[in-house]
Structure formats: structure tokens, C-alpha cells
MILO-152873 format. One record per atom (N, C-alpha, C, CB): x, y, z; atom name. Coordinates in steps of 0.1 Angstrom, whole numbers, plus 5000, padded with zeros to 4 digits. Glycine has a CB too. Example, Ala and Ser with C-alpha at 12.3 -4.5 7.8 and 13.67 -1.06 7.14 Angstrom:
BEGIN
xx:5132 | yy:4943 | zz:5078 | at:N
xx:5123 | yy:4955 | zz:5078 | at:CA
xx:5132 | yy:4967 | zz:5078 | at:C
xx:5113 | yy:4955 | zz:5090 | at:CB
xx:5128 | yy:4978 | zz:5071 | at:N
xx:5137 | yy:4989 | zz:5071 | at:CA
xx:5129 | yy:5000 | zz:5079 | at:C
xx:5141 | yy:4994 | zz:5057 | at:CB
//
This chain:
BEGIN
xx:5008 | yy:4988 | zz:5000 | at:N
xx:5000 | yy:5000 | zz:5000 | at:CA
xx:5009 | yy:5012 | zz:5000 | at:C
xx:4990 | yy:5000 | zz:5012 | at:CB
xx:5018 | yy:5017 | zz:5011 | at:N
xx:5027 | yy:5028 | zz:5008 | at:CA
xx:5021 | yy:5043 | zz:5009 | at:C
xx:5032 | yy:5025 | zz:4995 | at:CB
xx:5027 | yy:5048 | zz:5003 | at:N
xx:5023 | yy:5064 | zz:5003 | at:CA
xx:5019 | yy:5068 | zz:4989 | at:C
xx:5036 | yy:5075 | zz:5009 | at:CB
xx:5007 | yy:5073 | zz:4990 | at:N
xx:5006 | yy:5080 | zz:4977 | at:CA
xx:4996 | yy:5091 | zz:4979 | at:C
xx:5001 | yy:5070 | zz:4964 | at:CB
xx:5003 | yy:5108 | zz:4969 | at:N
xx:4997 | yy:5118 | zz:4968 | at:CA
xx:4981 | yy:5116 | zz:4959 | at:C
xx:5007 | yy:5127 | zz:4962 | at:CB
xx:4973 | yy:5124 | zz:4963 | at:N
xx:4961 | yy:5121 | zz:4954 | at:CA
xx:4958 | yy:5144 | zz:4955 | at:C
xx:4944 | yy:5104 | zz:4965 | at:CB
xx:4963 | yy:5143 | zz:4943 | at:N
xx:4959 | yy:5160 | zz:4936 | at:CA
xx:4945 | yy:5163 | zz:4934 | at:C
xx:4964 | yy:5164 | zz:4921 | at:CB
xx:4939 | yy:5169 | zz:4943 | at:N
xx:4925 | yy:5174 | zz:4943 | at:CA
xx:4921 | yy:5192 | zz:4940 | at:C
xx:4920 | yy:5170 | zz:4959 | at:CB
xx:4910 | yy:5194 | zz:4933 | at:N
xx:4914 | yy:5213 | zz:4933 | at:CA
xx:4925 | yy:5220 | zz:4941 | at:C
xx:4902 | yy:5221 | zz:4938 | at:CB
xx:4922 | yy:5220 | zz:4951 | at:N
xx:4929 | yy:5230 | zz:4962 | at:CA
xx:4929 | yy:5224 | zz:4973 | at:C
xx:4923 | yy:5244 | zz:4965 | at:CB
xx:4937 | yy:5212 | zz:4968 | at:N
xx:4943 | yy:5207 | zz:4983 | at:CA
xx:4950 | yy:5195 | zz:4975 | at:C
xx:4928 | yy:5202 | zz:4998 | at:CB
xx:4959 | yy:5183 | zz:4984 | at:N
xx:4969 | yy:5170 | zz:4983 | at:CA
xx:4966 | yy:5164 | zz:4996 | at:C
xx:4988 | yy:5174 | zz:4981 | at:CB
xx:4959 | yy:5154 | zz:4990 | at:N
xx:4961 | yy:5144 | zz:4997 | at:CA
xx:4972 | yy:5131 | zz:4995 | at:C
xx:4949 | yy:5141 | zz:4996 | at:CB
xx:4973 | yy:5128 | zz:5014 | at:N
xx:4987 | yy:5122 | zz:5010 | at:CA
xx:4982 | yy:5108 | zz:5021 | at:C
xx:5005 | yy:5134 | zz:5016 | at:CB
xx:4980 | yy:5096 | zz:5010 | at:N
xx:4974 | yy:5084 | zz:5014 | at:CA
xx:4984 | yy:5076 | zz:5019 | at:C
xx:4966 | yy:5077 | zz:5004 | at:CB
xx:4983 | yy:5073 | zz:5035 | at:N
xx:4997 | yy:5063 | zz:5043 | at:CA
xx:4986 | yy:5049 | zz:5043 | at:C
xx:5004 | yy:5070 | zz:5066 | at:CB
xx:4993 | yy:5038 | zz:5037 | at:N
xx:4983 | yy:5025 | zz:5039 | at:CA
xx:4990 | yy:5017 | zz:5043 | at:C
xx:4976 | yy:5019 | zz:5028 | at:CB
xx:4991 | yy:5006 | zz:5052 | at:N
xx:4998 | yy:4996 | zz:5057 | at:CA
xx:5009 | yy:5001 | zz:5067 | at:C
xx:5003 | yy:4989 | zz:5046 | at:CB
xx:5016 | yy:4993 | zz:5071 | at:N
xx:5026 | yy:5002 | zz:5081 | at:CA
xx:5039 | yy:5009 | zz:5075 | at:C
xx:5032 | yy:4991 | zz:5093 | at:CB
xx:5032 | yy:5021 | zz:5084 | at:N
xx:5043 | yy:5032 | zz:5081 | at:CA
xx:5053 | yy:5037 | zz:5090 | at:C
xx:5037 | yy:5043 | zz:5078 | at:CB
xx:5064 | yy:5029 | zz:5088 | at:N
xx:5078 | yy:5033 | zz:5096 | at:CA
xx:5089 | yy:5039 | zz:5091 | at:C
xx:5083 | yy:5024 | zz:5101 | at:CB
xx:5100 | yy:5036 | zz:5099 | at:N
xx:5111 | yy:5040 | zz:5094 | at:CA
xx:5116 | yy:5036 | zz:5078 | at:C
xx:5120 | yy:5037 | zz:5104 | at:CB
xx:5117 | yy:5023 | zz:5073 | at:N
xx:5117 | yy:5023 | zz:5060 | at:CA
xx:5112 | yy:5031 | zz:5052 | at:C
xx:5114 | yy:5015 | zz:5057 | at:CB
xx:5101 | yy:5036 | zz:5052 | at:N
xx:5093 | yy:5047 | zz:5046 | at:CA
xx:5094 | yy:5060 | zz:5047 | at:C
xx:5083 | yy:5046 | zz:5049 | at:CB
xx:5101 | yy:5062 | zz:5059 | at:N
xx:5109 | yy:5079 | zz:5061 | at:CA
xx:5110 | yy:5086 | zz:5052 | at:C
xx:5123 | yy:5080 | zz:5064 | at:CB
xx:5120 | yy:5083 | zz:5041 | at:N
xx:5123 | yy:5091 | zz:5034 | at:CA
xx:5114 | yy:5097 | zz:5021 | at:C
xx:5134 | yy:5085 | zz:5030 | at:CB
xx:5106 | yy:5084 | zz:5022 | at:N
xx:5092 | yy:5087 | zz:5012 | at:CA
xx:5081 | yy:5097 | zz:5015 | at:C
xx:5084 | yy:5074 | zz:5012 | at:CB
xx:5084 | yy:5094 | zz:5032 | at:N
xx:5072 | yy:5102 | zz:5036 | at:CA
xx:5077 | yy:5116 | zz:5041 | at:C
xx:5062 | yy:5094 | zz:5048 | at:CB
xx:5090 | yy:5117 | zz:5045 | at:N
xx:5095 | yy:5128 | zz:5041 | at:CA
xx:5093 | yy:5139 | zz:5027 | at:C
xx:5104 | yy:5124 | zz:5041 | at:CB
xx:5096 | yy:5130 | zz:5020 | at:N
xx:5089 | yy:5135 | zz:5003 | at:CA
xx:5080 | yy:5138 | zz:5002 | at:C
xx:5088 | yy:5127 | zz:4991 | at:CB
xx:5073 | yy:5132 | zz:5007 | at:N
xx:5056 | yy:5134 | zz:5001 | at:CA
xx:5049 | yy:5149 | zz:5009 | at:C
xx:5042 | yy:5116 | zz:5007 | at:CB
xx:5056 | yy:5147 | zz:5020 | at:N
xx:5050 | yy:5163 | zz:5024 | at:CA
xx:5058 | yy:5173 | zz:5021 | at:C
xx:5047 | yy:5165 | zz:5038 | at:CB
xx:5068 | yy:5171 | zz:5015 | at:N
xx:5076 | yy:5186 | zz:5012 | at:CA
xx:5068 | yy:5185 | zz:5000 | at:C
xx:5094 | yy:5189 | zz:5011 | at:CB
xx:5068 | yy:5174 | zz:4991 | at:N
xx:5061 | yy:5181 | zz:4977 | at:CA
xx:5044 | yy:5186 | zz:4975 | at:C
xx:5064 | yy:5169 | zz:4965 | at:CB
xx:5041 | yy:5183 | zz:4989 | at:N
xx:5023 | yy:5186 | zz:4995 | at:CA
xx:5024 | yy:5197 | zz:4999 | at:C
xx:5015 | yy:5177 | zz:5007 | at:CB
xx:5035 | yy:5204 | zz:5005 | at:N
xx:5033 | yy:5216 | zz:5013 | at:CA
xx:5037 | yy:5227 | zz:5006 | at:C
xx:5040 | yy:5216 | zz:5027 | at:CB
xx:5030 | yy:5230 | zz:4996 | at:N
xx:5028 | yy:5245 | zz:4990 | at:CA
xx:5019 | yy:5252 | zz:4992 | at:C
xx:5027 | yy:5245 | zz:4979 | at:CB
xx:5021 | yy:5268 | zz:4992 | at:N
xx:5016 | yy:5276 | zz:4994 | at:CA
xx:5000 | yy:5277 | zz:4984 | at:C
xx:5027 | yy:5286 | zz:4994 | at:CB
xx:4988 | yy:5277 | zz:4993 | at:N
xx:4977 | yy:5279 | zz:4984 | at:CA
xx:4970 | yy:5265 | zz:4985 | at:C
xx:4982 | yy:5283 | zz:4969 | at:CB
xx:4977 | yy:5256 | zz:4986 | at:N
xx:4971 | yy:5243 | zz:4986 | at:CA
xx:4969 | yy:5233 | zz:5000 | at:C
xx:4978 | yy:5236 | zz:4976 | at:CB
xx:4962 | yy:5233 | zz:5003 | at:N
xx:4954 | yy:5227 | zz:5016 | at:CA
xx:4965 | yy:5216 | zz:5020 | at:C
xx:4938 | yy:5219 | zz:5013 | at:CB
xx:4965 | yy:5206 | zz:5027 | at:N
xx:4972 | yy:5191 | zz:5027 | at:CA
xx:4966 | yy:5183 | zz:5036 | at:C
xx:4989 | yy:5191 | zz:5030 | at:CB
xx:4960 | yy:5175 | zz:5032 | at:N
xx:4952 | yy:5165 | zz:5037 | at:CA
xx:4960 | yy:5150 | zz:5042 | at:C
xx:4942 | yy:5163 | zz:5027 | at:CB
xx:4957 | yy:5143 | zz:5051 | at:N
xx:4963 | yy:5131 | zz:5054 | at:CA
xx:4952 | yy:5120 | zz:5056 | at:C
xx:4972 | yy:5133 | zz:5065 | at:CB
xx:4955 | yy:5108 | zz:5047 | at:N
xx:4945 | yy:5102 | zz:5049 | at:CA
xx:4948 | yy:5086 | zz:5057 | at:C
xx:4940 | yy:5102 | zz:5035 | at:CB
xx:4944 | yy:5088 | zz:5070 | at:N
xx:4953 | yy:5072 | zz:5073 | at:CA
xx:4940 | yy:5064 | zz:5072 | at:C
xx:4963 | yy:5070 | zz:5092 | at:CB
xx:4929 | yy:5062 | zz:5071 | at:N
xx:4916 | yy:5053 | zz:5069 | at:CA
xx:4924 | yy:5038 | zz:5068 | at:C
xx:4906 | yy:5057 | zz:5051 | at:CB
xx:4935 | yy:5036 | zz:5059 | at:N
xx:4937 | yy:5023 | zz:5055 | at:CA
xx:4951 | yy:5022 | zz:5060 | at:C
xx:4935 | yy:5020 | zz:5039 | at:CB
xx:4958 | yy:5028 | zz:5070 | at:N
xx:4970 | yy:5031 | zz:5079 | at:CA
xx:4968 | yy:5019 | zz:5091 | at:C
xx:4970 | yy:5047 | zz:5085 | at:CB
xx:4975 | yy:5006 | zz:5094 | at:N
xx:4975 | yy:5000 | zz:5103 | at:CA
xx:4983 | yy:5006 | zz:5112 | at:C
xx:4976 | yy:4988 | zz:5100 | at:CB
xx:4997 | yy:5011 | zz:5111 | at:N
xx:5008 | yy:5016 | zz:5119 | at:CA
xx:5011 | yy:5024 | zz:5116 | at:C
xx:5016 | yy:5011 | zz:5121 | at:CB
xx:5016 | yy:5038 | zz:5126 | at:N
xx:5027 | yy:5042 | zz:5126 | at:CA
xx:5037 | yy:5044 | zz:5135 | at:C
xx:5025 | yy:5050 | zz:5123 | at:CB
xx:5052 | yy:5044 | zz:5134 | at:N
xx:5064 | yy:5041 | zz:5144 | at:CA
xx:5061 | yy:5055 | zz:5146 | at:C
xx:5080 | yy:5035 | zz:5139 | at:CB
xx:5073 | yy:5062 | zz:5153 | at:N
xx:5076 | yy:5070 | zz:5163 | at:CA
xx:5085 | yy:5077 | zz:5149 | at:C
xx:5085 | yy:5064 | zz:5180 | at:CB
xx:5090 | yy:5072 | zz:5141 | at:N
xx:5098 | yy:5082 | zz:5130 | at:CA
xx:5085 | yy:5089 | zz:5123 | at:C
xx:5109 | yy:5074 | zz:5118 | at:CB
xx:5076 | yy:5081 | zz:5119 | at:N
xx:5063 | yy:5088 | zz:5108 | at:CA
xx:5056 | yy:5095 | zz:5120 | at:C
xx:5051 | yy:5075 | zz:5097 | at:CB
xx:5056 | yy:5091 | zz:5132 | at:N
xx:5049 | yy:5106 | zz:5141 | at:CA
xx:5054 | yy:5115 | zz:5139 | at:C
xx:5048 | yy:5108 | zz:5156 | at:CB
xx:5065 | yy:5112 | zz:5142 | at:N
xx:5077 | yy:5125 | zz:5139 | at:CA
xx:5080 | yy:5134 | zz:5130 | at:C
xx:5089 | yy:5121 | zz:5139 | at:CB
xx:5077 | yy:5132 | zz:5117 | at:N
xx:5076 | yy:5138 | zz:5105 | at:CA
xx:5062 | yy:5142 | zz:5105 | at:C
xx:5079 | yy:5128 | zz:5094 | at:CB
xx:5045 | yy:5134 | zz:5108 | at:N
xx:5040 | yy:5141 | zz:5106 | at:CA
xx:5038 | yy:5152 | zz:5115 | at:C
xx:5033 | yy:5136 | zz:5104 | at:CB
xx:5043 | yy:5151 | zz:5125 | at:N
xx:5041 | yy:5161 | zz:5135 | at:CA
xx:5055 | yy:5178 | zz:5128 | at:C
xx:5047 | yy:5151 | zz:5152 | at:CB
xx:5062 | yy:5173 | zz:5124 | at:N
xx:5068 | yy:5184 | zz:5115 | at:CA
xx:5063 | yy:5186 | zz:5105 | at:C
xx:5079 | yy:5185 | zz:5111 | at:CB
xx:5058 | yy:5182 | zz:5096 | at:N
xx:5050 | yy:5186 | zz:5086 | at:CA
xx:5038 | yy:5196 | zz:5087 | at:C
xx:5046 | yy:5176 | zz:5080 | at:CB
xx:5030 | yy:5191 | zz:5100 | at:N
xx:5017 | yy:5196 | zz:5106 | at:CA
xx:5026 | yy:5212 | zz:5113 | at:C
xx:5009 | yy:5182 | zz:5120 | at:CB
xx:5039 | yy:5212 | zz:5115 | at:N
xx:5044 | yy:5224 | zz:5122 | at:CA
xx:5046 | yy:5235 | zz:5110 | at:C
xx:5057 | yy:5220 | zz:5130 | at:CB
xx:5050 | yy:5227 | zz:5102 | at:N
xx:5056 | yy:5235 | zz:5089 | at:CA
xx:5045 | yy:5242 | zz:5084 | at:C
xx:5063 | yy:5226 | zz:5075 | at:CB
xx:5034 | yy:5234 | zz:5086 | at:N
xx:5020 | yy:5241 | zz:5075 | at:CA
xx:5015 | yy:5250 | zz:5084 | at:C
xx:5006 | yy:5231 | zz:5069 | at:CB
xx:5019 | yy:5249 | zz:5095 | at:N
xx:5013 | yy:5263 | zz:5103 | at:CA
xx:5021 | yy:5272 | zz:5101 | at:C
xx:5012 | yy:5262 | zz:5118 | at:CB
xx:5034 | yy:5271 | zz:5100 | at:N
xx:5048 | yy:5282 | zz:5102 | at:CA
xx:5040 | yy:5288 | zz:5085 | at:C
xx:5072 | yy:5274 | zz:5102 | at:CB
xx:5040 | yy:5280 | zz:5075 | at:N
xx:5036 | yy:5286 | zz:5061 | at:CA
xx:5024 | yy:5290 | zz:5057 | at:C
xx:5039 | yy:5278 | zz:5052 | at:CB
xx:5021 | yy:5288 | zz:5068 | at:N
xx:5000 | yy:5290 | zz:5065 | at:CA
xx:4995 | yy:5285 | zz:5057 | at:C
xx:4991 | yy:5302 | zz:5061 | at:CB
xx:4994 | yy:5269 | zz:5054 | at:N
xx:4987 | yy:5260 | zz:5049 | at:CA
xx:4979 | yy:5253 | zz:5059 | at:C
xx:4994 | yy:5253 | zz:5042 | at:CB
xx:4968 | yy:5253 | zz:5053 | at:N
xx:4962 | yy:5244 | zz:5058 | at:CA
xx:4966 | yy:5229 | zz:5061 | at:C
xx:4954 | yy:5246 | zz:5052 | at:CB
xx:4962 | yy:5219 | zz:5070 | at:N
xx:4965 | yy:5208 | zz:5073 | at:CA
xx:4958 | yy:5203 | zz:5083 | at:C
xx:4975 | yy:5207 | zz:5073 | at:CB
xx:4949 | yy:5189 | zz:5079 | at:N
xx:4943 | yy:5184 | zz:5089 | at:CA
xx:4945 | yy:5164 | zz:5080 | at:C
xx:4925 | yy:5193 | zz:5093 | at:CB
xx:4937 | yy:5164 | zz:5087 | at:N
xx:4930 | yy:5142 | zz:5084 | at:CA
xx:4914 | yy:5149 | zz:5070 | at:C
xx:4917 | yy:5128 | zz:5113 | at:CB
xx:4921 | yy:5136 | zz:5064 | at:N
xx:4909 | yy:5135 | zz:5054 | at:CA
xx:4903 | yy:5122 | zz:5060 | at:C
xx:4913 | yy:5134 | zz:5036 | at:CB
xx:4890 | yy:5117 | zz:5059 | at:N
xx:4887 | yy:5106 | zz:5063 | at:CA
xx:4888 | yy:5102 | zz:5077 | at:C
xx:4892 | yy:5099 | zz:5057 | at:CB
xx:4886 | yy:5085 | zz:5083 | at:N
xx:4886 | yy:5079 | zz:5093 | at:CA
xx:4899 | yy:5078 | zz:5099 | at:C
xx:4882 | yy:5068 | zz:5091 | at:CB
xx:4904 | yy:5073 | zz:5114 | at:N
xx:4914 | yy:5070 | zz:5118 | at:CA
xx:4913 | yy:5059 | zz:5124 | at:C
xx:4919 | yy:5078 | zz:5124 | at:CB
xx:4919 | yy:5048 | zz:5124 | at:N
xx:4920 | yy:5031 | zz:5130 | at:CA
xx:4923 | yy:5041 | zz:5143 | at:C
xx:4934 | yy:5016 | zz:5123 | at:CB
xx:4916 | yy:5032 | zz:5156 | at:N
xx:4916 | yy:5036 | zz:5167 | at:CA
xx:4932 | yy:5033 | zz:5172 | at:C
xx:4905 | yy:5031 | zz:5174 | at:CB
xx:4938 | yy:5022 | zz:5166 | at:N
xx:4954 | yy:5018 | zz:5170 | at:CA
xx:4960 | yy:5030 | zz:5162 | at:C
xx:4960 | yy:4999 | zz:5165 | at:CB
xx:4958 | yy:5036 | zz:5152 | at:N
xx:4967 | yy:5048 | zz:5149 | at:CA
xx:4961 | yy:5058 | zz:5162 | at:C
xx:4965 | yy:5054 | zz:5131 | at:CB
xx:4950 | yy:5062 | zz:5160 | at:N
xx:4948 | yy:5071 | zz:5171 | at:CA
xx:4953 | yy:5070 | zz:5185 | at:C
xx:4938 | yy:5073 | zz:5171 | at:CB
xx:4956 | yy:5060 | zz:5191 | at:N
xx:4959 | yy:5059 | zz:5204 | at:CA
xx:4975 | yy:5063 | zz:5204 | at:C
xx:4954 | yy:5043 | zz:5210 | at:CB
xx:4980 | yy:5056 | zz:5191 | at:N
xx:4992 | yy:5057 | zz:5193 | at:CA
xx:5000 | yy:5072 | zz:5194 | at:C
xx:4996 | yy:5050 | zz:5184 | at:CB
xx:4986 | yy:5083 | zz:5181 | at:N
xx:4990 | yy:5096 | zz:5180 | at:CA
xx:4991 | yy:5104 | zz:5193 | at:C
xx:4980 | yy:5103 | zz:5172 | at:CB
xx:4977 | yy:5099 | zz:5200 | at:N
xx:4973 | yy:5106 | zz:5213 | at:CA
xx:4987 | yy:5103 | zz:5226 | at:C
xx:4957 | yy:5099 | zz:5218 | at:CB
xx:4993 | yy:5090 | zz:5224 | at:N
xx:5003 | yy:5088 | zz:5233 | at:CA
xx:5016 | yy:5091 | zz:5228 | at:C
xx:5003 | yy:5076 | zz:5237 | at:CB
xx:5012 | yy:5094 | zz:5219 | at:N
xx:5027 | yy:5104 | zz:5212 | at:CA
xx:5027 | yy:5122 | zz:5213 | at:C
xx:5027 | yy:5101 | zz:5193 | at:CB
xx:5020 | yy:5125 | zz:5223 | at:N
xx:5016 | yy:5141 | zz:5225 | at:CA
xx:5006 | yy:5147 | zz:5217 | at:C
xx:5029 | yy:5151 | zz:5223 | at:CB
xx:4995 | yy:5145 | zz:5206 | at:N
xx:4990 | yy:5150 | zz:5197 | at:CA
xx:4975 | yy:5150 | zz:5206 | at:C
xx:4993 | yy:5142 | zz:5182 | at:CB
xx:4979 | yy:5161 | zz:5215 | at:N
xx:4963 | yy:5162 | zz:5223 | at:CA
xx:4948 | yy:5168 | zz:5213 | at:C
xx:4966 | yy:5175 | zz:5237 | at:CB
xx:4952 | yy:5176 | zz:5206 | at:N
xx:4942 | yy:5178 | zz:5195 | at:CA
xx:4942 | yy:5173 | zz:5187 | at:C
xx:4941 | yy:5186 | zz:5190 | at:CB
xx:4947 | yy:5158 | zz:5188 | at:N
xx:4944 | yy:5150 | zz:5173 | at:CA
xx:4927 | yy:5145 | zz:5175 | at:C
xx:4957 | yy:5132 | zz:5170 | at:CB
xx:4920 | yy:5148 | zz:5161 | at:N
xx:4929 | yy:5150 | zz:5148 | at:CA
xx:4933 | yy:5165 | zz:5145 | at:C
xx:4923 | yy:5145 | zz:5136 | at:CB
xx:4938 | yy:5168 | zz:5138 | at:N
xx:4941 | yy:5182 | zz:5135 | at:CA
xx:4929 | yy:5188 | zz:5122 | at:C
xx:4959 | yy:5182 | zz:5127 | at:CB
xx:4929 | yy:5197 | zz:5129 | at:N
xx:4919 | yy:5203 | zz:5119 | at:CA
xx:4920 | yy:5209 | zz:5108 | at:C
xx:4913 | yy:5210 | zz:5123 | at:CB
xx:4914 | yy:5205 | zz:5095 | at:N
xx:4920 | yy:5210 | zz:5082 | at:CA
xx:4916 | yy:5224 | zz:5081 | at:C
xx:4916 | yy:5202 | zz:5070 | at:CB
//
């Protein structure tokens, strides 16, 4: 499953499916620098996300920082598996989900 952008009018969605860890870093690194442009929303869609490690918190949680520092928008498109959510919430993300 992996990461993949999905280009919508005015916004990127960026689909994490299956477990997403450190192998995937660098991908998912990518995928939000090339999502986080000015003007265009960025959406995250974990619906079909079984895992994430402590490196893909980590990145989303900078990404989610960056789009505030740049004034983009950024929240969750869709559902969250309650095992991703517990894990967000025990990883400091008291307002998860983030609001787009």
C-alpha cells in the first residue's frame, strides 16, 4: 500500500496505507515537502493506515508544524483506526485530529 499523493482542486492528499515506519521515512518525508505548497490545503489520509512508528509521528508532526509556520492548511481526510489514534494521542498529539 505505501504512500501515495492524490491532487484534488485546492488541496493534496497524502494516502499512508499499511505500516508506516522508518523504512518509509524518506518517502514520507517527500511526500510532504512536495504537498506543502503555498495555496494548497494538505490532507492526510490514514483510513487504510494499520501503523505508525515514532519516526512517521515525527515527520507528521513536522510537517503539521511547517504548515502552520507557512499557512497552509492541514488536517486528516477521512477515518482514523483507533490503534493509529491511540498511538497519535500517546505520542503528545492532544488535538488530534488536526483540523484542516
Amino acid at each position: 500500500m505505501g504512500i501515495t499523493l492524490k491532487q484534488r482542486d485546492e488541496s493534496t492528499v497524502i494516502c499512508l496505507g499499511g505500516d508506516i515506519d522508518i523504512s518509509s521515512a524518506a518517502e514520507l518525508k517527500k511526500a510532504f515537502v512536495d504537498a506543502l505548497k503555498p495555496g494548497r490545503a494538505v490532507l492526510v489520509s490514514l483510513d487504510s493506515n494499520t501503523d505508525l512508528d515514532v519516526t512517521a509521528i515525527q515527520l507528521l508532526w513536522a510537517a503539521e508544524h511547517e504548515a502552520k509556520v507557512s499557512g497552509v492548511k492541514f488536517g486528516l481526510d477521512g477515518q482514523v483506526p483507533e490503534k493509529v489514534s491511540a498511538a497519535l494521542k500517546d505520542a503528545g498529539f492532544e488535538e488530534f485530529p488536526f483540523p484542516a
